[in-house]
Each structure stands twice: as C-alpha cells, then as structure tokens.
N, CA, C and O of each residue as an XYZ file, in Angstrom:
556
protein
N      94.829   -130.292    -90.075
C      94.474   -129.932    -88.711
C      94.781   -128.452    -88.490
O      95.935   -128.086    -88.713
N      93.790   -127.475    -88.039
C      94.113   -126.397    -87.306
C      94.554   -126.441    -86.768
O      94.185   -127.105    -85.799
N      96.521   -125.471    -86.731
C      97.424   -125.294    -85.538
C      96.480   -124.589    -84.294
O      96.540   -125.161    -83.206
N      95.886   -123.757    -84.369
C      95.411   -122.729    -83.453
C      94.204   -123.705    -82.446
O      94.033   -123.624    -81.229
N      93.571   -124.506    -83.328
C      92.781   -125.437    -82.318
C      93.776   -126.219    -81.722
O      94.021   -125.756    -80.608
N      94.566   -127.359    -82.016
C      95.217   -127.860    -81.687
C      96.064   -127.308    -80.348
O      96.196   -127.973    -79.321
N      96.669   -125.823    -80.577
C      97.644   -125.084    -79.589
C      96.600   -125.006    -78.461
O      96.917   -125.500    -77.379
N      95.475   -124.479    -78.588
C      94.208   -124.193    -77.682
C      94.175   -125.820    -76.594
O      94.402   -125.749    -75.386
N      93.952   -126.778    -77.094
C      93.806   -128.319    -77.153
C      95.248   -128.205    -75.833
O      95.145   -128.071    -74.614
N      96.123   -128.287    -76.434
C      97.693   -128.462    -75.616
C      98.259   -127.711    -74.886
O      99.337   -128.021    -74.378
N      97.591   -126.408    -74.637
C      98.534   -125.630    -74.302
C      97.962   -125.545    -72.648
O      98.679   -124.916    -71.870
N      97.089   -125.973    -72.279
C      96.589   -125.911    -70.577
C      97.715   -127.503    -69.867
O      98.388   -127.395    -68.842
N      97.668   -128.385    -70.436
C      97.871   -129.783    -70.267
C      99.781   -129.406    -70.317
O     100.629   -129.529    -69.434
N      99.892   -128.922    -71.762
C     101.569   -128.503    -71.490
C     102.486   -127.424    -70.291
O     103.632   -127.452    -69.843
N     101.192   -126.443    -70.073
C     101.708   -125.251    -69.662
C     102.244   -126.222    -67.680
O     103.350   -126.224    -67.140
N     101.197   -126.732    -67.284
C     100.902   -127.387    -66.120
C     102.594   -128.578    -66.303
O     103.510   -128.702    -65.490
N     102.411   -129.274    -67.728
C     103.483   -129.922    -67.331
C     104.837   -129.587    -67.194
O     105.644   -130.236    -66.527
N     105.164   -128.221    -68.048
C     106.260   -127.314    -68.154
C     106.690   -127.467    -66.579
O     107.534   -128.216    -66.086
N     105.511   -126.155    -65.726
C     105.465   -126.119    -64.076
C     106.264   -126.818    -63.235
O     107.187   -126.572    -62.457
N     105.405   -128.134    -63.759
C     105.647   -129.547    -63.176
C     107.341   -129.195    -63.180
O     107.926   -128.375    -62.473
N     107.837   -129.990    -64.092
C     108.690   -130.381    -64.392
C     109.976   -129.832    -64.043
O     110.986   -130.447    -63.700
N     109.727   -128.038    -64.236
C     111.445   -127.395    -63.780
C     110.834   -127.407    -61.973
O     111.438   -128.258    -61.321
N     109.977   -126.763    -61.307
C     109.633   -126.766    -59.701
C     110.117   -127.952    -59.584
O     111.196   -127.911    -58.993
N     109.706   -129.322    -59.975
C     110.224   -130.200    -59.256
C     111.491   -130.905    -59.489
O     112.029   -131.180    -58.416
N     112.018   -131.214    -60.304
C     113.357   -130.987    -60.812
C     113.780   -129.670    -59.842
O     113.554   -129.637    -58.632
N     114.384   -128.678    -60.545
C     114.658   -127.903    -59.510
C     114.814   -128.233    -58.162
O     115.854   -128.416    -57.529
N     113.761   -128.281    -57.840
C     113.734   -128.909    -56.424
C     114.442   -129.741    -55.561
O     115.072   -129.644    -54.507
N     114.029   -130.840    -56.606
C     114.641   -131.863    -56.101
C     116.312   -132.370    -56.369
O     116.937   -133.349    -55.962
N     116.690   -131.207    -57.249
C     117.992   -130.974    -56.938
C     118.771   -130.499    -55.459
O     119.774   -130.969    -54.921
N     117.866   -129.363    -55.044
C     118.161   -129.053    -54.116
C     118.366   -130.200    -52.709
O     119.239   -130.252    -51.843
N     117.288   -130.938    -52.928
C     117.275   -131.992    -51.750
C     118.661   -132.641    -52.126
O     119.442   -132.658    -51.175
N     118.993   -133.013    -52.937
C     120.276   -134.062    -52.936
C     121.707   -133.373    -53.109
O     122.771   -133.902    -53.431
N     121.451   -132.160    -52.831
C     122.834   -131.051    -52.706
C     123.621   -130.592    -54.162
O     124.741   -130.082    -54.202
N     122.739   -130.908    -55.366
C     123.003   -130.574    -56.433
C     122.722   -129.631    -57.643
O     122.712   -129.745    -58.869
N     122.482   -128.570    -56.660
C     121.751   -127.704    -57.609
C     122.600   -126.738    -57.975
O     122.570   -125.928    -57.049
N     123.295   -126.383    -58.747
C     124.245   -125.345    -59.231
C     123.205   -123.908    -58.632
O     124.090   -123.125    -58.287
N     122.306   -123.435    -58.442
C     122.063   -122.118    -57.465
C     121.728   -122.574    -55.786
O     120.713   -122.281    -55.154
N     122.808   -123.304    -55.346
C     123.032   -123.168    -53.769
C     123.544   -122.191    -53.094
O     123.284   -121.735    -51.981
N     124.782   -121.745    -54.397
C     125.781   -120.767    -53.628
C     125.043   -119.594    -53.808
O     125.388   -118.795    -52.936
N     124.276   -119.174    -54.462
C     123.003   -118.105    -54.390
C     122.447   -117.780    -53.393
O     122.480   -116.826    -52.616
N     121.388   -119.619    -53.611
C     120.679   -119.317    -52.058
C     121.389   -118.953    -50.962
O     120.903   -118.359    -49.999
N     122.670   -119.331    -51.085
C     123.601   -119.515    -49.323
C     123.832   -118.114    -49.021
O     123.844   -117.616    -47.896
N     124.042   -117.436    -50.296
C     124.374   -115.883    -50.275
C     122.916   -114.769    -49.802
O     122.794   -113.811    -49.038
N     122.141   -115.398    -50.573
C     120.895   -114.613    -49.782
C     120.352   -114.603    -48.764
O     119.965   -113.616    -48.138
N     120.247   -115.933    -48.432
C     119.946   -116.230    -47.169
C     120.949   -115.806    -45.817
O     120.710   -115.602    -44.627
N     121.994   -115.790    -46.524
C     123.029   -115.330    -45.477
C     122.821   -113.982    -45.001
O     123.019   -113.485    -43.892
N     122.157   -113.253    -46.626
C     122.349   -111.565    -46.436
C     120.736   -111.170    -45.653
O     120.493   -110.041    -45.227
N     119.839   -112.222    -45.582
C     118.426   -111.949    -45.296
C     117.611   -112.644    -44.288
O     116.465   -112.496    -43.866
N     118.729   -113.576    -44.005
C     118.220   -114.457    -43.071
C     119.488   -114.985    -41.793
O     119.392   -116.038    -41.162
N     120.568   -114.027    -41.642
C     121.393   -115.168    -40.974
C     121.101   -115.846    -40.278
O     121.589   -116.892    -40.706
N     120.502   -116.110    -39.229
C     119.920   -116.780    -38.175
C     119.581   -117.765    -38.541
O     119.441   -118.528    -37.585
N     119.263   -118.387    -39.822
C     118.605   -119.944    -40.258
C     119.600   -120.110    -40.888
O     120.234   -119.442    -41.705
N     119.738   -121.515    -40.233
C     120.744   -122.855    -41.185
C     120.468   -122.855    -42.618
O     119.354   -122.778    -43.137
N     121.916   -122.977    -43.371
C     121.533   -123.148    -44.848
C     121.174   -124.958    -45.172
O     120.676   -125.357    -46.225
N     121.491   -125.684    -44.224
C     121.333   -127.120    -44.908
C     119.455   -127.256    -44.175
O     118.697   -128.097    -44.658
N     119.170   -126.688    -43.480
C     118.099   -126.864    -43.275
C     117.205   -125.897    -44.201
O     116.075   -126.158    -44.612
N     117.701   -125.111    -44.364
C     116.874   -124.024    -45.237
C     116.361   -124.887    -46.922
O     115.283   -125.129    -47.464
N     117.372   -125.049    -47.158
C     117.573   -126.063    -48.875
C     116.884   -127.178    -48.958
O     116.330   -127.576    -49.983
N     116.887   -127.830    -47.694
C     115.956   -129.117    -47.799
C     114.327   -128.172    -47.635
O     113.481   -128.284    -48.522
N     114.156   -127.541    -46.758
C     113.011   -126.838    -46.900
C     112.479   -126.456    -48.366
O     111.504   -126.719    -49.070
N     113.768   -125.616    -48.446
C     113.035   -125.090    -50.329
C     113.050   -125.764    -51.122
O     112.386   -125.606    -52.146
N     113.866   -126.800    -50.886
C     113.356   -127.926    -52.325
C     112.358   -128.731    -52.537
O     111.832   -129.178    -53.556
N     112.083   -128.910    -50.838
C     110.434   -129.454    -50.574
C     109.818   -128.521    -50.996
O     109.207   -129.089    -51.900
N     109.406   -127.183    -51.047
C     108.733   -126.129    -51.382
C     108.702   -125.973    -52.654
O     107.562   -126.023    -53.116
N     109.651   -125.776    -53.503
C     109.680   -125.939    -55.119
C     108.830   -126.896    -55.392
O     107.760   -126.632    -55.941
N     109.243   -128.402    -54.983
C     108.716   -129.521    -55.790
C     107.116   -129.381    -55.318
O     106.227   -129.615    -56.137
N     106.909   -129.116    -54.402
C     105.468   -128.687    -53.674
C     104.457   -128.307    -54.737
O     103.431   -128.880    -55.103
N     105.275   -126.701    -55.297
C     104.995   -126.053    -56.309
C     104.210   -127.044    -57.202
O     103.037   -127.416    -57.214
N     105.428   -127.360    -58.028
C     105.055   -128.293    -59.270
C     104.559   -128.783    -58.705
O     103.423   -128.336    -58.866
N     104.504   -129.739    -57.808
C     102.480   -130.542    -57.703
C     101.591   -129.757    -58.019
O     100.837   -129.533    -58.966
N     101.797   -129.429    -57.164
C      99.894   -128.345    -57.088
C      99.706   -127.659    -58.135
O      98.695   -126.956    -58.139
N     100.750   -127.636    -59.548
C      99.934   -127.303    -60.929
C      99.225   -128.598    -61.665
O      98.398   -128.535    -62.575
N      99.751   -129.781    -61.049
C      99.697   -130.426    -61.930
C      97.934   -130.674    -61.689
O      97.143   -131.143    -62.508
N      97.651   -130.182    -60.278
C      96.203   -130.625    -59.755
C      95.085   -129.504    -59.972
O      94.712   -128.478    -59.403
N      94.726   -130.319    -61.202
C      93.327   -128.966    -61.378
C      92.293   -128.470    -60.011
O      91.674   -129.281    -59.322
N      92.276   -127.447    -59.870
C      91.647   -126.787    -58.704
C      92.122   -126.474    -57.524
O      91.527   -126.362    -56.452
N      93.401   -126.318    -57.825
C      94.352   -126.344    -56.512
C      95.613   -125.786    -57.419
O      96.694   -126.376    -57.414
N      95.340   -124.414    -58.316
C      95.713   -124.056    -59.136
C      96.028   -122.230    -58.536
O      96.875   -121.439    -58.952
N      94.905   -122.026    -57.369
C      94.854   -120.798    -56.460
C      96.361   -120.679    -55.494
O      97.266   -119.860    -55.332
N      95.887   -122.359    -54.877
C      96.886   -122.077    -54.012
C      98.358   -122.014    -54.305
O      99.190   -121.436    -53.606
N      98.626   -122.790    -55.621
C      99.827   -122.972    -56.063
C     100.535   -121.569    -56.538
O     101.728   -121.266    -56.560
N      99.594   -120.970    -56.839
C     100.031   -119.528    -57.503
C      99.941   -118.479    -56.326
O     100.252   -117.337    -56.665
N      99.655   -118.612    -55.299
C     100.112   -117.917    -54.300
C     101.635   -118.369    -53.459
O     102.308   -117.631    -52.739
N     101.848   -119.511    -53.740
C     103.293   -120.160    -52.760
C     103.989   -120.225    -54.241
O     104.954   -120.980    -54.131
N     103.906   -119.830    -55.325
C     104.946   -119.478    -56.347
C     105.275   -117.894    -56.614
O     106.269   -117.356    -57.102
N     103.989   -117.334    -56.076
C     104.487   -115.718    -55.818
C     105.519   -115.207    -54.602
O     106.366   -114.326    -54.456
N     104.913   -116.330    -53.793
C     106.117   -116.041    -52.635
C     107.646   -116.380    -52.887
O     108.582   -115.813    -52.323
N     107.747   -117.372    -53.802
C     108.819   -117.954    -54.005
C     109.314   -116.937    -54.889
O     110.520   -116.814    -54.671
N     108.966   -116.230    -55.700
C     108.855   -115.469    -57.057
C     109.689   -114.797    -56.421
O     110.909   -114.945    -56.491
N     109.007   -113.873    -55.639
C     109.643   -112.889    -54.927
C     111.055   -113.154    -54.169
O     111.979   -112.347    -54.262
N     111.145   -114.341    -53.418
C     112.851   -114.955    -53.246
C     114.061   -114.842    -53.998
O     115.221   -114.539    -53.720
N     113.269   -115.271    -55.330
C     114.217   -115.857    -56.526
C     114.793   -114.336    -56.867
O     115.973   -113.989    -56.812
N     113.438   -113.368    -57.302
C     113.646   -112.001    -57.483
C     114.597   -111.159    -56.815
O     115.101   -110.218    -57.428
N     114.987   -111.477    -55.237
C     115.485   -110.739    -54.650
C     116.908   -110.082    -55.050
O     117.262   -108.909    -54.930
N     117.773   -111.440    -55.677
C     119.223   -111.090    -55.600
C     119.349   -109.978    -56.489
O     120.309   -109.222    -56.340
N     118.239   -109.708    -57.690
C     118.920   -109.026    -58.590
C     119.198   -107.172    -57.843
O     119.704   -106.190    -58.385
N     118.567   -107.354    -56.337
C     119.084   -105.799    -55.789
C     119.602   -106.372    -54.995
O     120.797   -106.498    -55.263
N     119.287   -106.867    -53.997
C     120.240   -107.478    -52.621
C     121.651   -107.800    -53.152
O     122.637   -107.069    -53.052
N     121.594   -108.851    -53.655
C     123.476   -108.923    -54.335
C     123.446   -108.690    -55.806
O     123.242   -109.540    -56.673
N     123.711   -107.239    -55.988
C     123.603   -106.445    -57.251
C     125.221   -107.832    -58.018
O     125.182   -108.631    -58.954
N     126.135   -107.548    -57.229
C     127.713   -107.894    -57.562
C     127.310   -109.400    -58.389
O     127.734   -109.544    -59.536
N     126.552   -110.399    -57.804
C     126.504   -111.858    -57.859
C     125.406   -111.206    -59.522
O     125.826   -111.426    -60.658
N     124.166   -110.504    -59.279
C     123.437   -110.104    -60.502
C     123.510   -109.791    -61.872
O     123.046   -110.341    -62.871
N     124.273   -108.670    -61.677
C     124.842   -107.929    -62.954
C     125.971   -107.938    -63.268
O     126.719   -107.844    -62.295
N     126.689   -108.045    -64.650
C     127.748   -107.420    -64.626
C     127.932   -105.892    -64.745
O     128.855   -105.500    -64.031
N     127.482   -105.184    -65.255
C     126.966   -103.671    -65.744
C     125.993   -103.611    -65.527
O     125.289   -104.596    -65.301
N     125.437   -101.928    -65.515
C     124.237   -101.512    -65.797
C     123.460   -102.454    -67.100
O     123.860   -102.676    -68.243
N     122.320   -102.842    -66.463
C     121.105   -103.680    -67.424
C     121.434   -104.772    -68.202
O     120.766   -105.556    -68.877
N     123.094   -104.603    -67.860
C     123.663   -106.561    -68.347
C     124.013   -107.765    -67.130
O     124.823   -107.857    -66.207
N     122.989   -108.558    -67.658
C     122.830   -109.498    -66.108
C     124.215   -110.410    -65.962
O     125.066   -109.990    -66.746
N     124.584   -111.323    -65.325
C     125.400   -112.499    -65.005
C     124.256   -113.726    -65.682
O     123.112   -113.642    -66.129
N     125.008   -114.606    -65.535
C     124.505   -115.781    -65.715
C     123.762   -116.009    -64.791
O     122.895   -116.733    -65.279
N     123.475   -115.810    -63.455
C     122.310   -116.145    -62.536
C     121.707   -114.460    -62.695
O     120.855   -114.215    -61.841
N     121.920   -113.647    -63.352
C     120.985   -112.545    -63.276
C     120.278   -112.951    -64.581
O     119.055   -112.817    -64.609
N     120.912   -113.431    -65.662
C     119.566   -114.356    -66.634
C     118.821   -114.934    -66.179
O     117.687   -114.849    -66.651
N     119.060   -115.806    -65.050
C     118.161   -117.218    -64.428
C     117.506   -116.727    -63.983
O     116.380   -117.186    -64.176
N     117.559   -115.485    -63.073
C     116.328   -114.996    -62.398
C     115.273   -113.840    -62.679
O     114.415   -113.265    -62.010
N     115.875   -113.754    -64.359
C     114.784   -112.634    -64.730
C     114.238   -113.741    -65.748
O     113.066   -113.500    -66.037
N     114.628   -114.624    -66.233
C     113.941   -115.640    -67.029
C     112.395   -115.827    -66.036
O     111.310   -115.779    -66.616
N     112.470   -116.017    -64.675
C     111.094   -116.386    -64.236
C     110.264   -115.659    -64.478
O     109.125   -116.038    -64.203
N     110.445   -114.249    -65.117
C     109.377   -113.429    -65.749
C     108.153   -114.356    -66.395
O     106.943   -114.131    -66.385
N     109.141   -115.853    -67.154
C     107.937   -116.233    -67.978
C     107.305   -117.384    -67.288
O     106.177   -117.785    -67.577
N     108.014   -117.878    -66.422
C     107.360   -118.717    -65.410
C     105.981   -118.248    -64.863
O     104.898   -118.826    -64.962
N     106.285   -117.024    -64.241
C     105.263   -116.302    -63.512
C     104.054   -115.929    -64.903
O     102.851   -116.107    -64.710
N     104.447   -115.544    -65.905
C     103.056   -115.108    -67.134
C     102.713   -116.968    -67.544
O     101.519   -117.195    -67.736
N     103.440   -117.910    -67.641
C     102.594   -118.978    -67.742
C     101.649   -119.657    -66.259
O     100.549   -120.154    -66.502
N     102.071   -119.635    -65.020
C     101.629   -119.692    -63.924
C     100.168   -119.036    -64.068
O      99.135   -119.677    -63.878
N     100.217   -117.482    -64.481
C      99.098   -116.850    -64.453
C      98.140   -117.055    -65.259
O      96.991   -116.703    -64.991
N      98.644   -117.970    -66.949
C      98.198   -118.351    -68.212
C      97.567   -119.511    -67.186
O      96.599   -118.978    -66.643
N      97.713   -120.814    -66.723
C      97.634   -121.475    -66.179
C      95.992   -121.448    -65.351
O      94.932   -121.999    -65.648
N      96.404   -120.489    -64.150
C      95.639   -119.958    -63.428
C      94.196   -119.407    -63.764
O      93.160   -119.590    -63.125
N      94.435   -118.515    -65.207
C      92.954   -117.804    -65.623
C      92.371   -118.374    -66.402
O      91.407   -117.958    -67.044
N      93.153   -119.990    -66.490
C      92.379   -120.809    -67.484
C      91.308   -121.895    -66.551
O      90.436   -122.633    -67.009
N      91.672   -121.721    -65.245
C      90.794   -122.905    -64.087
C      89.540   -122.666    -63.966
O      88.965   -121.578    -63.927
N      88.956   -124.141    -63.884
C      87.483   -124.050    -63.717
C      87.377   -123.822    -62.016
O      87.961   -124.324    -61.056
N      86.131   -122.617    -62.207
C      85.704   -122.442    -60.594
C      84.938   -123.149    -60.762
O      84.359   -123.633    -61.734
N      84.906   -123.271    -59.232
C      83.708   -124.126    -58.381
C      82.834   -123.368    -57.919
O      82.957   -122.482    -57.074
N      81.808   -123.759    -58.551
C      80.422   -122.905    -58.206
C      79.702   -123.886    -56.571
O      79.748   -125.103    -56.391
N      79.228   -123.046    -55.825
C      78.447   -123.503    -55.002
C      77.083   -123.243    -54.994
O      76.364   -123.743    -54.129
C-alpha cells in the first residue's frame, strides 16, 4: 500500500477527529471544574475582564470549546468553526503578553502553560489544513 495515498485517505477524517477530541475534552473539563488551566483563565479574565463572573465565564467557555469540536466534526460548517476558534485562538494567545510572569520563565523560555499556549500554533495550521480541504457549495 502507498503510505502517501493512504495519509491523503486519513488525514481529512483524522485531522477533524484530532479537533474533535482536545475542544471537547478540554471543554468539557471546564464544565465539571476540572481543568488544570482555570487558574489561567481566572487570571486573565480577572486582568481583562473584571466585571464578569469566573464560574459563569468557564461554564460559558467550555460550552464554547466543546462547540468548537463539533462544528469540525460537521462537513460544511467548517467556515464557521474556524472563525469561533480564531476568536478563541486569540484568548488562549493572550497570556503569553498580558501575564508575561504566569508565561515565561526568561526571555523566549516559556512555563509550562507558556508551552500549552504556543503549542496551539499547530491547532490553528491543522484547523486551517482542515478548512482548505472543504467542499464549497456551489449555487
């Protein structure tokens, strides 16, 4: 068997289930108060949002994550998903300037949540892998 056909074959069906799987996970950590990046969110949100509740905020975003992962899993509804994961993108992105301290330890050496949140680099290039692979709808 050709690896390269084969990868071609799996790699739209995997990339979607990857998506799936950490957004909603993820997520749905958040709903049940178990997500080891709460004290993150609580910190950003604190620094960017005080005015909104954090227990209301978390149930929000974990509905929103898992949201995410649906809407890859649904061919043609692949637009919208990649616009409410850019928004999110940009959330996740924030701490590494907003709370430099929680980010980095040094110059260009991250923390353990400054790994986690430059890791979505590849989230976002499979999202987009994802995305430029969808069939339009012709009218």
């Amino acid at each position: 068997m050709d690896v390269i056909k084969a990868c071609k074959r799996i790699s739209l069906p995997l990339s979607r289930i990857a998506i799936f799987t950490i957004y909603f996970w993820f997520g749905s950590l958040k709903l049940i108060d178990s997500s080891p990046a709460n004290p993150l969110v609580e910190s950003l949100l604190n620094r960017t949002l005080p005015f909104v509740g954090f227990n209301q905020f978390i149930i929000f975003l974990g509905i929103w994550e898992m949201v995410i992962g649906i809407l890859f899993l649904i061919p043609k509804l692949e637009k919208i998903a990649i616009i409410i994961l850019a928004l999110h993108m940009i959330t996740t992105l924030m701490p590494l300037f907003l709370l430099p301290i929680i980010a980095w330890k040094s110059f260009l050496i991250p923390t353990l949540e400054g790994q986690y949140m430059i890791k979505n680099l590849i989230i976002i290039a499979l999202a987009v892998s994802i995305v430029s692979q969808a069939k339009t709808i012709k009218k």
